[in-house]
N, C-alpha and C positions, 0 to 999 in steps of 0.2 A: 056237481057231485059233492057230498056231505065227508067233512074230512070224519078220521074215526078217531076216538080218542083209547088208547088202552093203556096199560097199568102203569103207576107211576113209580115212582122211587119217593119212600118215604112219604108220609103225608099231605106235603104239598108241592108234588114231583107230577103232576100230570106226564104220561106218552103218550104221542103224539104218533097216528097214520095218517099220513095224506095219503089218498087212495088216485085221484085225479092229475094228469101231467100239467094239463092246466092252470094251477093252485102258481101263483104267486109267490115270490119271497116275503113281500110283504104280507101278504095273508101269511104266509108261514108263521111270521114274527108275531103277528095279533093273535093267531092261534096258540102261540106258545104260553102267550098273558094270559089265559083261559081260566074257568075256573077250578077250581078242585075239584077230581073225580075219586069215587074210590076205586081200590086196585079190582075189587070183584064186578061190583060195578061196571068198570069199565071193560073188563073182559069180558062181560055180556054182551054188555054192545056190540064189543068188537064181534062177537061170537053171529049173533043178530045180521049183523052190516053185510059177513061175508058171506050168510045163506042168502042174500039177495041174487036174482038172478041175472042180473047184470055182470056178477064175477065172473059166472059160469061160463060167458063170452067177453072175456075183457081181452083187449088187444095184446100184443104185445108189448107196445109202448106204454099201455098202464101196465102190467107188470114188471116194467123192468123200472116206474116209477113206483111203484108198490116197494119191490127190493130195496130202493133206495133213499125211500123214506125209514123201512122199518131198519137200514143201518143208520141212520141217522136217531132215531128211535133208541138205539141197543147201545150208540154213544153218549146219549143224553144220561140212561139207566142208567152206564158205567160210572158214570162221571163222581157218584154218590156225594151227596152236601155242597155247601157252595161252593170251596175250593174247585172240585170235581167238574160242577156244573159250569165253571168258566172254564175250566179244560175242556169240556167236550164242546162247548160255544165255540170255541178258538178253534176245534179239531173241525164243527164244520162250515167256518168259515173261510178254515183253508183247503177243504174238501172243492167248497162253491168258487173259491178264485181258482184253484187248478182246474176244475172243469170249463169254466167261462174261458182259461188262457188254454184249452185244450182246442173247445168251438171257436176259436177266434183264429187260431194257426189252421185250424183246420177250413175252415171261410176263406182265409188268404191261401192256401193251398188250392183250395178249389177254384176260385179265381186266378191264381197265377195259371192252373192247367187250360182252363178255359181260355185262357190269353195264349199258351202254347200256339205259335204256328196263326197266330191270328194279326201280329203284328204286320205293318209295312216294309218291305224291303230297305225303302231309300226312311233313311231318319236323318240327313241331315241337308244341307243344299245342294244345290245345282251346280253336279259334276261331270263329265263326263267321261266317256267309258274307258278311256286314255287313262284319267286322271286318278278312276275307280284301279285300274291295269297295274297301272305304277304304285297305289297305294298296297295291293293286296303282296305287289313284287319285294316293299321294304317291310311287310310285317314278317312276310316268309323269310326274307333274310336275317332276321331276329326271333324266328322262330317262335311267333307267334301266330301257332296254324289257326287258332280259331279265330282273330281278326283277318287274317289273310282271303280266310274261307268265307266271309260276308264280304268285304270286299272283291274277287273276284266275281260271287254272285249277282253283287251290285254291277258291275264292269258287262257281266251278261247281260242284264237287262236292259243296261243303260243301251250296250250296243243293237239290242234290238230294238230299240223303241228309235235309236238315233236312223237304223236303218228304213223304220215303218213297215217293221214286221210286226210288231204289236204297238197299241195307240199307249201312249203315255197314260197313265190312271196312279193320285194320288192315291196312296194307301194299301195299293195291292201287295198280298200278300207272295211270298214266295211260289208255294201251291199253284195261287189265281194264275202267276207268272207262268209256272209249267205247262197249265190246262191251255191258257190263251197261245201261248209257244209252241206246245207240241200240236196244235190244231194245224198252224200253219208250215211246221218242219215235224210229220210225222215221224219221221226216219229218226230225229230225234226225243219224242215225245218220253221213250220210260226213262233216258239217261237226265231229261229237265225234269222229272219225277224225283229220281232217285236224287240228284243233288238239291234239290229243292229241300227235301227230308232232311239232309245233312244238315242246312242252312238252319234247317228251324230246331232240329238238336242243338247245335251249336248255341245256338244264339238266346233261346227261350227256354231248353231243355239240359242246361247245363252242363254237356256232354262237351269234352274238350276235342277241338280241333287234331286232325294228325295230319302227316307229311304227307300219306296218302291218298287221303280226303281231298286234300288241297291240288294235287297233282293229280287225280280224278276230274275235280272242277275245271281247272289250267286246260285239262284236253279238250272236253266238252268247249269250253270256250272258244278254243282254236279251232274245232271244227265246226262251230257253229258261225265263225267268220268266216270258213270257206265254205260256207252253204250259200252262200249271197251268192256268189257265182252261179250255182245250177237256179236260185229263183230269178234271176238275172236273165240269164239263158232262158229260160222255158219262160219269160213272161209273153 
């Protein structure tokens, strides 16, 4: 799509429309070295370009790059002489790094949510569910409920997997833990639901730990070691 050129500042001020979201920084910049238009001139064009029928249906994303070329356009105009015209260079180049350092938070944003609840339970070696018991037992005494509260969830799994209620699987998720768990102890299935959720707040979802939470999990856990008895019994 044909960028537009309309009225400039001064003689040899061309402005500048990009019309297309597509267009480049660098075509921007080559565009800018363009040649000299006049201001009536170029308001013809410009006038020309937008009877085109293509505007008539342009998307949204070329209007909202339309808007933000012709502020870019209306910074250039202000700018008047060369002093000006390096002021408004500078204005939007610092326009183009806040946006870039906008879409870039905004990428790791979306990728850290996308990792939300996607991680592995166990991230570190081979402990077991004792070992998990006792570790989640000296965070809580330090009052650190959201390390306590990974730790006991660890301490669950480990116990289940130690038990051969669920097969050992690197990288499973808290979740995958609940689904494959609650299959086999339905009686327990929404309470390994529900702390599952906790887990993945806590840990991926920045949500701090509480006394609660953690004495929530500590039951669940206790009676998920006296469920062995009734699978014991009915096998």
């Amino acid at each position: 799509m044909a960028p537009l050129v309309r009225r400039g500042h001064g003689p040899h001020r061309p402005r500048l429309l990009l019309r297309a979201p597509a267009v480049t920084l660098a075509a921007a910049a080559f565009l800018l070295a363009g040649p000299d238009v006049g201001r009536e001139e170029a308001r013809r064009e410009a006038a020309r370009e937008l009877l085109r029928p293509v505007y008539q249906h342009e998307s949204v994303l070329d209007r909202m790059w339309r808007t933000f070329t012709q502020f870019l356009g209306d910074l250039l105009d202000a700018g008047g002489g060369t002093a000006g015209g390096v002021l408004s260079l500078v204005l939007i180049v610092v326009v183009l790094v806040a946006l870039a350092a906008l879409l870039l938070w905004a990428l790791r944003r979306m990728s850290r949510d996308r990792g939300a609840g996607a991680g592995g339970v166990f991230e570190r070696g081979e402990l077991t569910a004792a070992e998990h018991r006792a570790a989640a037992g000296r965070l809580a005494a330090e009052g650190d409920w959201s390390g306590a509260i990974r730790e006991r969830l660890r301490a669950v799994a480990r116990d289940l997997e130690e038990r051969a209620i669920v097969t050992p699987l690197p990288g499973r998720t808290a979740m995958e833990l609940a689904d494959v768990a609650g299959r086999a102890l339905p009686d327990h299935a929404a309470d390994l639901r529900a702390v599952a959720r906790v887990f993945d707040d806590v840990t991926y979802g920045e949500v701090p730990g509480t006394r609660e939470a953690y004495e929530t999990m500590a039951g669940l856990d206790e009676r998920l070691r006296a469920a062995r008895v009734s699978l014991d019994a009915g096998a």
